[in-house]
N, C-alpha and C positions, 0 to 999 in steps of 0.2 A: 413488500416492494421496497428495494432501497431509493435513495437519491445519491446524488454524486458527493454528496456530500459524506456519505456514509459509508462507499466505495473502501474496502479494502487497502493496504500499501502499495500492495505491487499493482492490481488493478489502475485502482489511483493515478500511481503514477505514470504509467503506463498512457491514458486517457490525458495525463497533464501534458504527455509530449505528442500528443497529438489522436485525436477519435478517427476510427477506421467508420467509413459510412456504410450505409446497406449497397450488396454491391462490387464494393472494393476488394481487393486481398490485399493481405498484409503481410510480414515475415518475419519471423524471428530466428536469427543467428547466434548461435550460442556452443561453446565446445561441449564435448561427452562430459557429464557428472557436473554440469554447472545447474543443471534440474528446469529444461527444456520443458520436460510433460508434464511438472506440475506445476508449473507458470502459465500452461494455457491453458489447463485444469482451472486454475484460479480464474482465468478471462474466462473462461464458459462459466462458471458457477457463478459469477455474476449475473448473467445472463438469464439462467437459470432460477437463479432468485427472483428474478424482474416477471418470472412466470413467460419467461421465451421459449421456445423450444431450440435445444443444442443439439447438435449432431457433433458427436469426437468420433474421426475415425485415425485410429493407430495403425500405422506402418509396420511394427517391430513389436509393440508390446501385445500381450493379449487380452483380452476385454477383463480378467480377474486383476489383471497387475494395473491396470488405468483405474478401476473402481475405488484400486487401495488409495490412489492419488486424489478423489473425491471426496473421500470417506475421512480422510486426514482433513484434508479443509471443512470438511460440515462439521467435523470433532470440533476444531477451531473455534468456529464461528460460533457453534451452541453452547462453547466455554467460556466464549468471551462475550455472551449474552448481547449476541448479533442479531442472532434469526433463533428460532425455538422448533422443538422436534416436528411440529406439523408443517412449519415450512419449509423444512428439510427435506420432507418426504414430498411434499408438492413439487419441489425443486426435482428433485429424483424422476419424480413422473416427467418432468419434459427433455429430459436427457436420453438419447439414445449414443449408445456407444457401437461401431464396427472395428474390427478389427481384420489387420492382412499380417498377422505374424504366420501364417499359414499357407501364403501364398502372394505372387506377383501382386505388388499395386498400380492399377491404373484407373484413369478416368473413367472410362465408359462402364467399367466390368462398376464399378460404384456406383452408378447411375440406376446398373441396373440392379443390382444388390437392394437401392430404396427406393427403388420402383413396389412392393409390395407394403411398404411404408405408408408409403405417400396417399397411393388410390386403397388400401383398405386401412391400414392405420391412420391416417388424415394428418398423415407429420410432417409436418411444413416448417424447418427449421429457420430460424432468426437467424443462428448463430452458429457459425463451423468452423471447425478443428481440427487439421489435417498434419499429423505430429510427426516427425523425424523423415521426412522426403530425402532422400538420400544425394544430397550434391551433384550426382553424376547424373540424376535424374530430374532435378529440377526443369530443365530447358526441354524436356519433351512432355511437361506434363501442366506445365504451369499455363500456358494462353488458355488449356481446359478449364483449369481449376478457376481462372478468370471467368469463363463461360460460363461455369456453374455457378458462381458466386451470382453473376446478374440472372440468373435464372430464378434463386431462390429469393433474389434481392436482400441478400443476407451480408455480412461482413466475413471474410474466409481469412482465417488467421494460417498461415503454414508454419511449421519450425523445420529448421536445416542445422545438419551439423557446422561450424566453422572453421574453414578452412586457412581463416589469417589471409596476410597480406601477398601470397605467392598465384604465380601466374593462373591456376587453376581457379581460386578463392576470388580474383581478381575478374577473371570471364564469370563464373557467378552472382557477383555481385552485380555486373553488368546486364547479365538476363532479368534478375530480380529488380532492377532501378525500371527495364522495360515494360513490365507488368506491374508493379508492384504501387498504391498510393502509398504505402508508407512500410518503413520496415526499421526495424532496430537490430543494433546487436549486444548481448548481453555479456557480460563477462567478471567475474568473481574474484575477490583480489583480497584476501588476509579480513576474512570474515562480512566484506561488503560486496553489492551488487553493484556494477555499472551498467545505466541502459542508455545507450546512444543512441540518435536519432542519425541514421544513416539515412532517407527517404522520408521526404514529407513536405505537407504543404510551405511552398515561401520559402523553403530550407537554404541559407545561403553556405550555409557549413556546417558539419557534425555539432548538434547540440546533446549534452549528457546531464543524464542526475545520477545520482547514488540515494542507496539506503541499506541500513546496516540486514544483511543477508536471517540473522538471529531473528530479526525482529518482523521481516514478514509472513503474512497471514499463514501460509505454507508449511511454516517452520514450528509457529507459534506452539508453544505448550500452554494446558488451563492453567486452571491459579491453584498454589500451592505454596509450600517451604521453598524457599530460595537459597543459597550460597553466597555470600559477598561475592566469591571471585566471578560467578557465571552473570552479572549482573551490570548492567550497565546505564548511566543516568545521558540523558540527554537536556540539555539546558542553554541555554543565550550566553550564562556566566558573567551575568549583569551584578551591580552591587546589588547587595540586599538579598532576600529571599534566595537569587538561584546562584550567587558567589557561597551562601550558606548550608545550600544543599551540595555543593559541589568540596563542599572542605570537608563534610561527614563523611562523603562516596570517597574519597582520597584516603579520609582516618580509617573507614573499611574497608579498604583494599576492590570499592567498585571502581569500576574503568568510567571516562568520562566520555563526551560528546560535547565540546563547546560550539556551537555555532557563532559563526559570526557576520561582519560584510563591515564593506569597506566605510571608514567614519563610525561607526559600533563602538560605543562606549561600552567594551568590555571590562571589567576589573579580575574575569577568573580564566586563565587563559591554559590551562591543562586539557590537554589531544584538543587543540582548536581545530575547526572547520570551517573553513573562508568557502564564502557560499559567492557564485561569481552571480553577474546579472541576469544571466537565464537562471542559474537554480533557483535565484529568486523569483522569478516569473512562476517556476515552478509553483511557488504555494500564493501565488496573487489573488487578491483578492479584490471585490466590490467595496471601497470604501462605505458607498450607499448602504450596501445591503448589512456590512458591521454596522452601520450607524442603527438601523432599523433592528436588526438582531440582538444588541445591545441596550439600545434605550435610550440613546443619548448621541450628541453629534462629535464625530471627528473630523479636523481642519483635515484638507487634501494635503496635506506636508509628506515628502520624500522618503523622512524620517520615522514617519509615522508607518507609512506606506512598508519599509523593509522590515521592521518590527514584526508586525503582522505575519509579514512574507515567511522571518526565519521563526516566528512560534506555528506556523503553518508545518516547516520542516522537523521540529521539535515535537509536536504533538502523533504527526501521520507515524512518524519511526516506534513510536512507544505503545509499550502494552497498558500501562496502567497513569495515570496524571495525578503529581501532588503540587495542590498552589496555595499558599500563601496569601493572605489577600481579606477582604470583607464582603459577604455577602449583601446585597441588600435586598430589599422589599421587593423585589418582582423578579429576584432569582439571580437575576447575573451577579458578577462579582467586579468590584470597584477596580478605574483603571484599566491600560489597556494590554495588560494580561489576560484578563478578564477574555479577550476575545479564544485564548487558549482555553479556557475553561469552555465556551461554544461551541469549540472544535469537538472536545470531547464528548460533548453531551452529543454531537451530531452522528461522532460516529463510534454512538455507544461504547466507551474505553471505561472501565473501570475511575472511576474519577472522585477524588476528596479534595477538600478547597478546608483550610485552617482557617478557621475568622478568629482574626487577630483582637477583635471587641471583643468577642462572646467566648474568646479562648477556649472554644472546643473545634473541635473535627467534623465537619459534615462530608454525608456520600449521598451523590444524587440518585434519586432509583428509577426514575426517566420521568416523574413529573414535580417531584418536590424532595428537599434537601433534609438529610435525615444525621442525627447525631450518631457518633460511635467512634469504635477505633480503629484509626488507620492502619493496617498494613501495609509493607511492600510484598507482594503476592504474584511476581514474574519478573521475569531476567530484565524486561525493558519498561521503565521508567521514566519518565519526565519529573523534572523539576522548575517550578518558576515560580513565580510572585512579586511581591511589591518591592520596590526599592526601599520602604520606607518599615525595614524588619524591626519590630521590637523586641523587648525579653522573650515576651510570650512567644513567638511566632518560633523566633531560634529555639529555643528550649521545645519545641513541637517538633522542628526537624529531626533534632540530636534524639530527642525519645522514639523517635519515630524510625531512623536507622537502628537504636537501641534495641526495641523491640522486636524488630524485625530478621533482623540479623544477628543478633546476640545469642552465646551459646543458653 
């Protein structure tokens, strides 16, 4: 069973701009080839994991071409030593998939389709998934699809083709704001996803995040040989440790990610990312609960607080975390990077921290910190650590791109 903390990218985020309750429907608007069916593919395997029962029933595709979109994510997840092959197949058992590429969709004719489900299969889904409802059809089907959803007291996710800003996409939207507690729209833009909150609690205007489209769970390739060029580091671009990792990714021809926010003592400022005050909100956190996770107390300071916030977006983007830093005696890592080191371990990423005393490499293996050497072993990366880099630590970077990337 996961926790939220362990949630996926796109789930994640998804969940940070707002949770569909048992009950509710939701929507997601997104054009042809933005990859509608395996975004809610990834929202149900969540689900799935949690040992829920799913219902995906497809519009257009057929029950073998949805499985591929499942089966790519469990590949994922079992590469990136998320879940393991017996809770993969446990997960499997509470999924049921229908499909109407074969024929008209409608409400009732589905009702009765899991009617044989329900009183002799005992399948009583959590979580449903009603993929590509076709625009012209939304308005005669959706007050159902709302019915069903409080029938099963389940959360009913829909996706819609988008139609943009013209008078049709416009009445659309408007039937979806009348049913719908929350709905986004997604859209792809030169290798990133944007998910806007079009509908949702409190909403007093479109709030959005982004994340690098490569680097979601979806997409994710295991670990392996990587290319400088397919490679991309994500980092604060703070002095010290991630200004150092960000010169190596430059000397290699990797692409960067600075994150930043307004007042950010940046020193590395290559492909910045000004992160506005919602996407901060995005990666918020319980001071309390860092303080207790860590081991030690942090003032309530602003500064403190956005820190956090953008290695919160630093970390969710990456497939693999390298820090810089010193381990100590009950595991964390010194400083408040260190809470990035948390993240990873939460949500199992491939993770090595350089102790700048002990001048080796350790990699956690989920309960205790083990020596070796580091790779870079996937396209997406984090880089961060201590402000306070020494020989040793720089020279672990450079060898560390060296190795890894060197012909």
């Amino acid at each position: 069973m996961t926790t939220d903390g362990q949630r996926s990218s796109i789930a994640g985020m998804v969940e940070r701009l707002g949770r569909l309750e048992p009950g509710q429907v939701g929507f997601l608007l997104a054009s042809p080839g933005v990859g509608k069916s395996a975004l809610v593919a990834e929202l149900a395997v969540e689900r799935a994991l949690e040992n829920q029962m799913v219902l995906h029933v497809a519009i257009n595709e057929p029950v073998a071409h949805v499985r591929r979109h499942y089966d790519e994510i469990f590949r994922a997840l079992e590469s990136l030593h998320r879940t393991d092959h017996e809770h993969v197949l446990r997960a499997e058992r509470n999924r049921l998939i229908l499909s109407y590429a074969a024929r008209t969709f409608t409400v009732s004719h589905l009702r009765e389709h899991l009617r044989p489900f329900v009183e002799l299969g005992h399948f009583h889904p959590s979580f449903v998934v009603v993929d590509e409802i076709a625009p012209e059809n939304v308005a005669g089907c959706i007050a159902e699809l709302q019915s069903l959803a409080r029938e099963f007291n389940a959360p009913l996710w829909i996706s819609v083709d988008d139609r943009g800003p013209n008078a049709g996409g416009q009445k659309l939207l408007q039937t979806l704001r009348e049913h719908c507690a929350l709905g986004l729209r997604v859209r792809a833009d030169r290798g990133w996803l944007e998910l806007t909150v079009l509908v949702g609690p409190g909403l007093d205007a479109p709030a959005s995040l982004e994340l690098a489209r490569d680097a979601a769970l979806l997409l994710n390739a295991g670990p392996g040989r990587v290319r400088a060029k397919e490679c991309v580091l994500y980092s604060g671009g703070a002095a010290g440790a991630e200004a150092a990792f960000g010169e190596e990714a430059e000397r290699w021809g990797v692409g960067e990610v600075n994150f930043t926010f307004d007042d950010h003592l940046q020193e590395r400022a290559r492909s910045r990312k000004m992160l506005s005050e919602h996407e901060l909100a995005g990666g918020d956190v319980s001071l309390t609960y860092v303080s207790q996770r860590m081991h030690r107390a942090y003032e309530h300071q602003p500064t403190i607080r956005k820190i956090l916030q953008l290695l919160w977006h630093v970390v969710s983007r990456s497939q693999q975390v390298f820090v810089i830093g010193e381990i100590q005696d009950d595991g964390t890592v010194i400083g408040g990077t260190g809470w990035s080191v948390e993240l990873a371990k939460m949500w199992h990423k491939p993770l090595w921290v350089f102790d700048q005393k002990k001048e080796k490499w350790f990699t956690w293996s989920g309960d205790q910190w083990t020596a070796g050497e580091a790779t870079i072993q996937f396209r997406h990366i984090a880089g961060s650590g201590t402000r306070r880099l020494n020989d040793a630590g720089r020279a672990a970077i450079k060898d560390l791109f060296e190795r890894s990337l060197g012909v």
